[in-house]
N, CA, C and O of each residue as an XYZ file, in Angstrom:
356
protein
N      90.430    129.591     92.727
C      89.760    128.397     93.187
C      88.240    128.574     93.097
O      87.528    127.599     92.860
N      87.759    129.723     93.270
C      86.546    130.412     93.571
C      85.667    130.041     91.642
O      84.477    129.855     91.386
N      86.754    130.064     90.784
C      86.264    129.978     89.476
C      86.105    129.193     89.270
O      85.037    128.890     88.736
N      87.445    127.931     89.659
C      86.980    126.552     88.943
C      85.642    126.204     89.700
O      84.775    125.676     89.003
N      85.343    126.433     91.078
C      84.287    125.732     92.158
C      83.176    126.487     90.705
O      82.894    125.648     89.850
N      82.891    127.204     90.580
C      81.832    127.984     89.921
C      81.773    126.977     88.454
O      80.731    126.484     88.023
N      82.808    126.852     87.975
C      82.767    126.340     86.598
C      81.698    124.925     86.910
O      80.513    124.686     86.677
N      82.776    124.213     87.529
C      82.286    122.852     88.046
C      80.536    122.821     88.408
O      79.657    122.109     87.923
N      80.472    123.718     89.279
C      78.691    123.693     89.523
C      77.906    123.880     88.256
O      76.756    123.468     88.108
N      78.652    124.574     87.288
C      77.782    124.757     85.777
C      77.515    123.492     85.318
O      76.429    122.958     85.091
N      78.813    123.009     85.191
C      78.952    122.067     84.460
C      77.866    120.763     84.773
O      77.335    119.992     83.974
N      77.757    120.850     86.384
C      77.118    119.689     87.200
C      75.485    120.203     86.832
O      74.745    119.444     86.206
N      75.076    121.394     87.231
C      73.984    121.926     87.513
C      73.226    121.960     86.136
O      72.073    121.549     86.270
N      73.518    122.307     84.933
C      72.761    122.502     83.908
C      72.206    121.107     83.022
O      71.269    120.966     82.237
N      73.089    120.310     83.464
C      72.836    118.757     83.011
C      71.544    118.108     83.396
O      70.602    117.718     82.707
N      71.839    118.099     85.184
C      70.875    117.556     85.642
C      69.408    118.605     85.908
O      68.381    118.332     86.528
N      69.717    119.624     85.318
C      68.339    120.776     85.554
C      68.067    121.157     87.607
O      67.170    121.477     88.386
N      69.506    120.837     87.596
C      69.473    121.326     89.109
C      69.688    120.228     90.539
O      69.696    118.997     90.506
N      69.798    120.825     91.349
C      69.864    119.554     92.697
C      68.507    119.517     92.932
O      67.772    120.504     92.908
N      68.082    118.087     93.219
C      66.284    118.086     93.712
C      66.541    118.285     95.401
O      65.788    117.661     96.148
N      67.372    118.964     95.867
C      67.650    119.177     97.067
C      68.803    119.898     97.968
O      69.598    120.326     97.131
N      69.294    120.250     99.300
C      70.830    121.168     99.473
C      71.511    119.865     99.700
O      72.732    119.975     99.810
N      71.083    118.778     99.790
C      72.115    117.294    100.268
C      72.757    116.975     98.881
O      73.960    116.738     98.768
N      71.921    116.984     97.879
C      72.292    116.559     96.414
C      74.006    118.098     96.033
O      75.188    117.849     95.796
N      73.420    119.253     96.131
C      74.441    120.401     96.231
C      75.606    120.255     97.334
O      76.701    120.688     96.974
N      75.529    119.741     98.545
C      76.599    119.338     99.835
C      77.334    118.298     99.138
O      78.564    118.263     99.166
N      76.245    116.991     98.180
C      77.416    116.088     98.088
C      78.487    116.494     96.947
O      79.666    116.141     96.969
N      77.996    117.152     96.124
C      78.647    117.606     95.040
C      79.893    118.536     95.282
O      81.005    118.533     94.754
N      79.429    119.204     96.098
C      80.640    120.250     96.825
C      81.787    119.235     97.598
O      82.961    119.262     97.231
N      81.364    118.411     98.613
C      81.904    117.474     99.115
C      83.349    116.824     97.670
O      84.453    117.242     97.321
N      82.726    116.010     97.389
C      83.074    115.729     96.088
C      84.363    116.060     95.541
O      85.420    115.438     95.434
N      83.914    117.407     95.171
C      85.060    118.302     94.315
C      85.923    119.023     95.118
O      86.884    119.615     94.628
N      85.703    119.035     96.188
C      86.813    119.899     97.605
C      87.620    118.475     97.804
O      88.830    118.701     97.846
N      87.389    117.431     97.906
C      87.954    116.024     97.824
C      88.564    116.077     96.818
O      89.773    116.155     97.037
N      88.231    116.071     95.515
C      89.606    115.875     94.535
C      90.213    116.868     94.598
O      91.427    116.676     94.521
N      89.813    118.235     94.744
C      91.031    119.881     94.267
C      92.111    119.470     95.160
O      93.301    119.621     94.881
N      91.610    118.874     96.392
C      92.544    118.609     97.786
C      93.603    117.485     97.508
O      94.832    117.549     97.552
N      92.808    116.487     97.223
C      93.889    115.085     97.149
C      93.763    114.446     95.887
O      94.027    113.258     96.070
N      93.520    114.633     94.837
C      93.748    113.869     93.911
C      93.679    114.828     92.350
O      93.594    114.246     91.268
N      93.726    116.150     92.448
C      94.466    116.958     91.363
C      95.380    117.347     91.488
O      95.545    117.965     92.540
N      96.868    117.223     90.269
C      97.982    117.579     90.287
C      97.655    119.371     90.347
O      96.624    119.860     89.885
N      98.449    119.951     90.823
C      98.587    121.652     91.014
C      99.352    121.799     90.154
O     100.010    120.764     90.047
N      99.759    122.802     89.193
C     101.061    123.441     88.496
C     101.635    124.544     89.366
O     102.739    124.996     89.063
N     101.123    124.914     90.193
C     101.569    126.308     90.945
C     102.176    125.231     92.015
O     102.724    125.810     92.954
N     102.210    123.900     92.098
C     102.507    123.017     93.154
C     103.708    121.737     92.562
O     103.947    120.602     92.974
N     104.209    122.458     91.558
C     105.269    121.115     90.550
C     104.251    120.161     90.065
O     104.659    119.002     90.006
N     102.728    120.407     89.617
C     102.117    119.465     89.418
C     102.134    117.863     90.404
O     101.969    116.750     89.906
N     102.346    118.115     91.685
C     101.998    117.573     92.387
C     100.336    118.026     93.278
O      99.701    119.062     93.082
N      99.931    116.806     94.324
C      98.487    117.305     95.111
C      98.735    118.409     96.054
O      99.908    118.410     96.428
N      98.243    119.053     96.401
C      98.238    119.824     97.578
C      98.418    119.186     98.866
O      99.208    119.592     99.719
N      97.687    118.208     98.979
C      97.444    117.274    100.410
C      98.153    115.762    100.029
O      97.238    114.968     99.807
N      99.094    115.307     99.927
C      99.945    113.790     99.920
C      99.663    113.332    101.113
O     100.266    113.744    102.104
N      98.740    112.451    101.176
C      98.795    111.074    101.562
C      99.547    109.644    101.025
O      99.540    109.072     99.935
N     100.051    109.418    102.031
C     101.271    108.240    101.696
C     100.110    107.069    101.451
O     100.511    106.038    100.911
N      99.245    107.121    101.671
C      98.191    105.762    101.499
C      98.243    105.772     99.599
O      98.280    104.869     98.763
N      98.223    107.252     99.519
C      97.279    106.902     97.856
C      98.406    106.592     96.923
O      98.339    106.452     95.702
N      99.534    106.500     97.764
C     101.402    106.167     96.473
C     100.901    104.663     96.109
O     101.693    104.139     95.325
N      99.780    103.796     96.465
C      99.911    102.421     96.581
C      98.722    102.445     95.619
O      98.264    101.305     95.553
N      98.054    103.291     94.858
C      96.915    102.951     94.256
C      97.486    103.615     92.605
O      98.072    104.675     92.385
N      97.138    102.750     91.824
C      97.712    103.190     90.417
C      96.915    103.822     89.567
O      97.263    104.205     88.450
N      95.385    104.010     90.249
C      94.519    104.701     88.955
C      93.336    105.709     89.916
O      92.795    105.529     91.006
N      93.304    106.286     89.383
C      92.237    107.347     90.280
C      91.038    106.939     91.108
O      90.744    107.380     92.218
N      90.114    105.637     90.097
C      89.514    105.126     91.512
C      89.916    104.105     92.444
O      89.075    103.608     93.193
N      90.737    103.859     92.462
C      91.620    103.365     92.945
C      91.900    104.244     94.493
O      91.802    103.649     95.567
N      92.219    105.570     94.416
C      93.018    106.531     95.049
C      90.990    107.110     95.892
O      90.902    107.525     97.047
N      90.037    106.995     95.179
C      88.881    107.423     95.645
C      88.362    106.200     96.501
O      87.486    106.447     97.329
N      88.913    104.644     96.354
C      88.225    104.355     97.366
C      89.500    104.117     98.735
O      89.201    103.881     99.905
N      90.380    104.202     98.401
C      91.133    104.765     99.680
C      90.841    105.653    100.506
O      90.586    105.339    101.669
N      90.817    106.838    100.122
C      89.871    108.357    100.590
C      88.656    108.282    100.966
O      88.158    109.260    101.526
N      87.780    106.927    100.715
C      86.134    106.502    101.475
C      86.866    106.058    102.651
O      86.686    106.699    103.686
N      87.623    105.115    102.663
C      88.172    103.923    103.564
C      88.718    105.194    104.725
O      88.231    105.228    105.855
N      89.387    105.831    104.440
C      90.126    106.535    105.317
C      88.984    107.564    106.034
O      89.129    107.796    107.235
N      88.201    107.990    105.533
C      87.083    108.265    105.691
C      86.370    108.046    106.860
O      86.152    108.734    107.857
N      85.891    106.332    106.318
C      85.239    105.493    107.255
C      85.640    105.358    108.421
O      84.906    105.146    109.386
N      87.407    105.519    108.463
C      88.113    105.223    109.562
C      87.849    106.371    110.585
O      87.783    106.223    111.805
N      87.705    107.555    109.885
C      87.719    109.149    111.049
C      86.536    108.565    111.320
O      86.452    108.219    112.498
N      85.869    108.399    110.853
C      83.993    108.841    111.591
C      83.977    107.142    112.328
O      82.944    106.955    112.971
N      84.654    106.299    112.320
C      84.375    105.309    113.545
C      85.475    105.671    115.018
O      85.366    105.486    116.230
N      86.455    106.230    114.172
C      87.426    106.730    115.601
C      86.598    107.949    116.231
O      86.598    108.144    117.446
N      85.930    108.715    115.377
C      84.869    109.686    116.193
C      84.057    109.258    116.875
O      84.096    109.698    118.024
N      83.175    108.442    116.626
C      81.663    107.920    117.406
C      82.344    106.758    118.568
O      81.718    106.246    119.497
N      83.881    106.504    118.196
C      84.387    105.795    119.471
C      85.315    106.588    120.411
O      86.129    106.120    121.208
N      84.964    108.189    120.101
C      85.450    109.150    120.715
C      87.231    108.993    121.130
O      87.676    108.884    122.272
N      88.170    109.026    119.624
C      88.804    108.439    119.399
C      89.762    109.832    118.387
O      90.752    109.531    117.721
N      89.295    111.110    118.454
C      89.343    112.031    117.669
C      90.564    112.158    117.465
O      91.135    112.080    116.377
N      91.182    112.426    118.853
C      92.457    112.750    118.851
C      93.885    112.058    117.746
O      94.889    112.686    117.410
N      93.536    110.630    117.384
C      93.824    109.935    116.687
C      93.644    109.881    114.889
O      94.156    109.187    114.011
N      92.460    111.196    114.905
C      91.837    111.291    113.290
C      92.990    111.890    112.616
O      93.327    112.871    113.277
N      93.829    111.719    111.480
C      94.467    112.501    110.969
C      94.441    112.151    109.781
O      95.051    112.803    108.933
């Protein structure tokens, strides 16, 4: 996992001649820990995700499945700030 994360930062990092910042590097990391998690098939996993969410069986194309994963998102961090945690899953 440690390789692809490494590959991926090449790939990101040499394009743009770098992050103009650690928020620009957080979102990028963000990002790609989000798809390895929920939206790349595994082969060591039957080429299924690691993490199945029953939300994303209803979306037919990948961004599709990414703005579900904002939405669901949106939902933890308002059940948080309405101190509502217990409920985040």
């Amino acid at each position: 996992m440690i390789e692809r994360l490494n590959r991926t930062y090449k790939t990101s990092y040499r394009p743009t001649n770098g992050f103009d910042n650690i928020d620009g590097a957080n979102y990028e990391l963000a990002l790609w820990v989000t798809y390895y998690n929920f939206l790349r098939p595994h082969k060591h996993n039957n080429y299924k995700v690691l993490n199945d969410i029953e939300m994303l069986h209803g979306a037919n194309n990948i961004p599709g499945k990414w703005q579900l994963l904002i939405f669901l998102r949106q939902q933890t961090i308002l059940n948080l700030q309405n101190g509502e945690a217990a409920n985040c899953s």
